[in-house]
C-alpha positions in Angstrom: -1.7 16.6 29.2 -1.6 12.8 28.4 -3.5 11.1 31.1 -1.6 7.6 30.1 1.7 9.0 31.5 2.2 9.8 35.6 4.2 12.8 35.3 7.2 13.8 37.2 8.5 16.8 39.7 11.7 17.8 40.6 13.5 14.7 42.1 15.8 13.2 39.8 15.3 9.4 40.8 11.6 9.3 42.0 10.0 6.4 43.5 8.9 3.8 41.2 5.6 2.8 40.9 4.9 -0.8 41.3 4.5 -1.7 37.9 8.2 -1.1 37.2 9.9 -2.9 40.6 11.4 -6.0 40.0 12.2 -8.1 43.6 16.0 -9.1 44.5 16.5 -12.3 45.3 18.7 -15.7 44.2 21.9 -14.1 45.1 23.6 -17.3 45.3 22.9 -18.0 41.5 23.7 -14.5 40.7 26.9 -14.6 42.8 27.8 -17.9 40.8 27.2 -16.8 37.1 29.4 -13.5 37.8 32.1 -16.0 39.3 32.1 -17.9 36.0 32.0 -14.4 33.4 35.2 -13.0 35.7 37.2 -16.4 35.8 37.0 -16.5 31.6 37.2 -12.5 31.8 33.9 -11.9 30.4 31.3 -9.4 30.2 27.7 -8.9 30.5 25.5 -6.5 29.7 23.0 -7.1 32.3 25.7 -6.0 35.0 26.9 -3.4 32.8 23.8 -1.9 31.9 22.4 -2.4 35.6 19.6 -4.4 34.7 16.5 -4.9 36.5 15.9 -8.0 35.4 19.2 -9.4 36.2 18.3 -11.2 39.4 15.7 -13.5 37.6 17.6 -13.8 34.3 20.8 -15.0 36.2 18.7 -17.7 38.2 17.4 -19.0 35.3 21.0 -19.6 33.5 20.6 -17.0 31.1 22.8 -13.9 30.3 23.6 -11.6 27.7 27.3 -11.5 26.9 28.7 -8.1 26.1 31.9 -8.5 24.2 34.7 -5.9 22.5 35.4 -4.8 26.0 33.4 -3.4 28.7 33.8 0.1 27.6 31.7 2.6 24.7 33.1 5.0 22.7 30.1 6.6 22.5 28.1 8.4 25.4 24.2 7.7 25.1 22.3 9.6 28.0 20.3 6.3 28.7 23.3 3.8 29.4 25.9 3.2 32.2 27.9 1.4 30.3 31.7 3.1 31.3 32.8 4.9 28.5 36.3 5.7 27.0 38.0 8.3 24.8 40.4 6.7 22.1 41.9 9.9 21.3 43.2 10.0 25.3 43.7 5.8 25.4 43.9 2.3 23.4 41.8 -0.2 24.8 42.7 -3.7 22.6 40.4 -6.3 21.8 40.9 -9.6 24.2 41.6 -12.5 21.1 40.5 -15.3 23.8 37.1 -13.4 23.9 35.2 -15.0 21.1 36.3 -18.9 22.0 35.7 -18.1 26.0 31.8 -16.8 25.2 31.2 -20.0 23.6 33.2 -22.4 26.3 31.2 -20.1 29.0 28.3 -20.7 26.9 28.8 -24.4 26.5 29.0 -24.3 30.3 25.5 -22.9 30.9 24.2 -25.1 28.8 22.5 -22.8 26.8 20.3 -23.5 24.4 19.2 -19.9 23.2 22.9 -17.5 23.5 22.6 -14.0 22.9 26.1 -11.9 22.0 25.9 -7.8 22.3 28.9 -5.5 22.4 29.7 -2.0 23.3 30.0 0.5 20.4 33.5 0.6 19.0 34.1 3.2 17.0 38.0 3.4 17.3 37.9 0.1 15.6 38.4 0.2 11.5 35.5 -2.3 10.9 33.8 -1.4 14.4 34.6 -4.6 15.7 32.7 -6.9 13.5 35.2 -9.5 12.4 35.4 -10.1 16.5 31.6 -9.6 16.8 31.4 -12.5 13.3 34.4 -14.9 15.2 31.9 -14.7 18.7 29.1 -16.1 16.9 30.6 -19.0 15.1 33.1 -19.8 18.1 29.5 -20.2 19.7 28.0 -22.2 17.3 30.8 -24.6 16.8 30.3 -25.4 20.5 26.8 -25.3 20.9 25.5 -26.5 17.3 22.0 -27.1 18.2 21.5 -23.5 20.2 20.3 -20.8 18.2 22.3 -17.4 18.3 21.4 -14.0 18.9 23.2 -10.9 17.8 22.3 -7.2 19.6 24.6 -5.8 17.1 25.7 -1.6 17.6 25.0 0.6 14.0 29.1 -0.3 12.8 28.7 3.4 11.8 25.7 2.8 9.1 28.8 0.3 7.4 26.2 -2.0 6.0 29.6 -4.1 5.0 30.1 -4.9 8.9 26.6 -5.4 9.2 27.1 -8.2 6.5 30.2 -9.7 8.1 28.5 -10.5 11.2 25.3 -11.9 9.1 27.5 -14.2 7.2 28.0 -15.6 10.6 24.8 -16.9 10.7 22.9 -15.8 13.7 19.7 -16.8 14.1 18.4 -13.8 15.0 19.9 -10.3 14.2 18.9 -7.0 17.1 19.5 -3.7 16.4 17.6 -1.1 18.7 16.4 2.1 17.9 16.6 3.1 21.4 13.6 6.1 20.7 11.1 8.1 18.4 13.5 10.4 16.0 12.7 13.7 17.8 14.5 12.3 20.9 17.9 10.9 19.2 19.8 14.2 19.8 19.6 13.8 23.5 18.9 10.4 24.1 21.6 8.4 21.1 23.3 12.1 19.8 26.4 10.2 18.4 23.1 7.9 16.2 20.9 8.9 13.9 17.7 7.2 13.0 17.3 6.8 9.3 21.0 4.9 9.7 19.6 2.6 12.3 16.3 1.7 10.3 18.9 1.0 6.9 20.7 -1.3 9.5 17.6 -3.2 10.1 16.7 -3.0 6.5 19.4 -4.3 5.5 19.7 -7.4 7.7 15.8 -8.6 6.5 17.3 -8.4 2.9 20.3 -10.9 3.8 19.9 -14.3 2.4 19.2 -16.9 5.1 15.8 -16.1 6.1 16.6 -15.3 9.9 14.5 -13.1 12.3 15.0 -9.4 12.4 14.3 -7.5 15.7 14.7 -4.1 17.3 13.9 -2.5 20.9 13.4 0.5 22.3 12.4 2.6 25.6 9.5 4.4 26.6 9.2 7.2 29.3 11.8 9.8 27.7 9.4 12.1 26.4 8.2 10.6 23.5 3.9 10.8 22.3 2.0 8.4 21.6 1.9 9.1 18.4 5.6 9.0 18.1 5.9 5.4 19.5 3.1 4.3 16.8 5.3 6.2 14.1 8.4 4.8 15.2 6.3 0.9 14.9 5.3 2.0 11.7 8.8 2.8 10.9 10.3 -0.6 12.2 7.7 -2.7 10.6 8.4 -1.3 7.2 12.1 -1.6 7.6 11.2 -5.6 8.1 11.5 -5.9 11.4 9.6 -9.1 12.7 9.9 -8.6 16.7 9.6 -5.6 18.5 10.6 -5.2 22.1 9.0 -2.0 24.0 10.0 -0.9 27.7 9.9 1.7 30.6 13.5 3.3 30.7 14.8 3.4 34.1 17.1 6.1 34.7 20.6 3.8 35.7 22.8 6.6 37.9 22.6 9.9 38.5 24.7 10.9 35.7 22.0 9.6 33.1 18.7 11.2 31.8 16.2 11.3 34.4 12.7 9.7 33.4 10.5 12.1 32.0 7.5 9.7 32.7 6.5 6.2 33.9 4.5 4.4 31.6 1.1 2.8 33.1 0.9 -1.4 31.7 -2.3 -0.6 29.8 -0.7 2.0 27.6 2.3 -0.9 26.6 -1.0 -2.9 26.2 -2.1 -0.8 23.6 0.9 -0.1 21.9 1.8 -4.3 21.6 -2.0 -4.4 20.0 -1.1 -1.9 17.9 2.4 -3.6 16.5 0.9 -6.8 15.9 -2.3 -5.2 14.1 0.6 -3.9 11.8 1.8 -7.7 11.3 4.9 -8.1 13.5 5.4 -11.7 14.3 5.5 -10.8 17.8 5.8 -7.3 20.0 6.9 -8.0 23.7 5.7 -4.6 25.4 5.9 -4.5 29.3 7.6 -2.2 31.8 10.4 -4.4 32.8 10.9 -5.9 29.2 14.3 -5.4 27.9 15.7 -6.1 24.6 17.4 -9.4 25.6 14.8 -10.6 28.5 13.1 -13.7 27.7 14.8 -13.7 24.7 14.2 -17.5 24.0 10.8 -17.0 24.2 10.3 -14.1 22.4 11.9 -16.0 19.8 9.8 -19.3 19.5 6.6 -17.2 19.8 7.5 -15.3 16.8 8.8 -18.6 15.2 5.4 -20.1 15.7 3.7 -17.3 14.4 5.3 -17.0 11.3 4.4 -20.7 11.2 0.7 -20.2 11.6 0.9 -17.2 8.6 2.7 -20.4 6.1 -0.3 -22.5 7.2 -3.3 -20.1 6.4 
């Protein structure tokens, strides 16, 4: 048995150990963000998602925007985002979306916006030329804030991939969620070679932004398997690598197989920058998104320092 991992019994929701409790507090910025996102009909995927983090994130002004809808046509045992069937119902993209993200955003005062969707499959071009109008609505209002795209896998269509890169974020996000072995229960409607050609192909694109991926710990997965999977992201190109505990959302998702002590994401962000990412934010409470500004001019700096020497 791995002694790095505090296994689990029977309960479906255990208690958590400190490491991975994040306090509640600044309702009254919380309370005044969502106000804003439902007055412009607006979506985040820190409230979808159920967030830990979203407490501090919101009192800080920052938020990830989830556009395309608030619903997934797919049905990943990890998320709570709601789900629909387009075989049962249409659910049409919102045309004010992409210039209310960047007046919301112009609001906040952001300088660092990041733009994730739901998966939608239903779509012909999986909702890229909406994802590609988002980012340039945003950067027409905010010219001096960099962008960030969480983009879903367009269904491996490296041409939608392209469409939102011609955008020109400044960074481009596509997690792997998990280590291979997992993907069946964990992303079943993914598949992991498809997600790495994503990535692949976004470090290729001309333009010379950042290229980052994310994924969870505490589904099962070895040791061994999260090194692999780092191998795996660093060869694709990746230059940022996000690592955190999953926290099982409702009752209807996986249950945590195991909680994750902070030494062991210790090791494994030691072991991702001995590789040569630019950076590797490894914590139990990190999230793809969190700090997202920061991640970003640490890994900016780096790749600075590696010009210079």
């Amino acid at each position: 048995m791995n002694d790095s991992l505090v296994q689990l019994g029977a309960p479906i929701r255990p208690r958590l150990p400190e490491w991975a409790r994040k306090q509640r507090t600044h309702f009254e910025s919380l309370n005044h963000l969502k106000s804003g996102f439902r007055r412009l009909n607006l979506h985040t995927v820190c409230e979808s998602a159920r967030c830990p983090n979203i407490h501090e994130c919101f009192h800080r002004g920052a938020a990830t925007f989830m556009i395309l809808g608030d619903r997934c046509t797919r049905g990943c045992g990890f998320c709570s985002v709601p789900k629909f069937n387009p075989a049962r119902q249409e659910l049409p993209l919102d045309p004010a979306e992409p210039a209310n993200v960047a007046r919301m955003a112009a609001e906040m005062r952001l300088r660092y916006v990041v733009i994730t969707s739901v998966n939608r499959d239903d779509l012909e071009d999986g909702g890229s030329r909406h994802f590609a109008e988002t980012v340039r609505e945003v950067r027409r209002a905010l010219p001096d804030a960099r962008v960030e795209v969480l983009t879903p896998d367009f269904c491996g269509s490296l041409e939608a991939v392209e469409r939102v890169l011609d955008a020109s974020p400044h960074v481009f996000n596509h997690n792997m969620e998990t280590v291979p072995r997992l993907y069946s229960r964990v992303r079943p409607q993914a598949d992991y070679r498809q997600s790495l050609d994503v990535l692949a192909f976004a470090h290729r694109h001309p333009g010379g932004g950042l290229t980052k991926s994310g994924f969870m710990v505490g589904l099962g997965e070895t040791q061994e398997e999260v090194r692999a999977l780092l191998r795996d992201l660093h060869a694709a190109g990746a230059d940022v690598a996000t690592i955190g505990q999953y926290l099982q959302p409702t009752r209807r998702n996986l249950a945590v197989a195991a909680f994750i002590e902070p030494r062991v994401f210790e090791e494994y962000r030691d072991y991702g920058l001995s590789l040569g990412f630019k950076m590797v934010f490894s914590g139990p409470l990190v999230r793809s998104s969190y700090m997202a500004d920061q991640v970003n001019a640490n890994a900016l700096n780096e790749a600075a320092r590696r010009t210079l020497c």
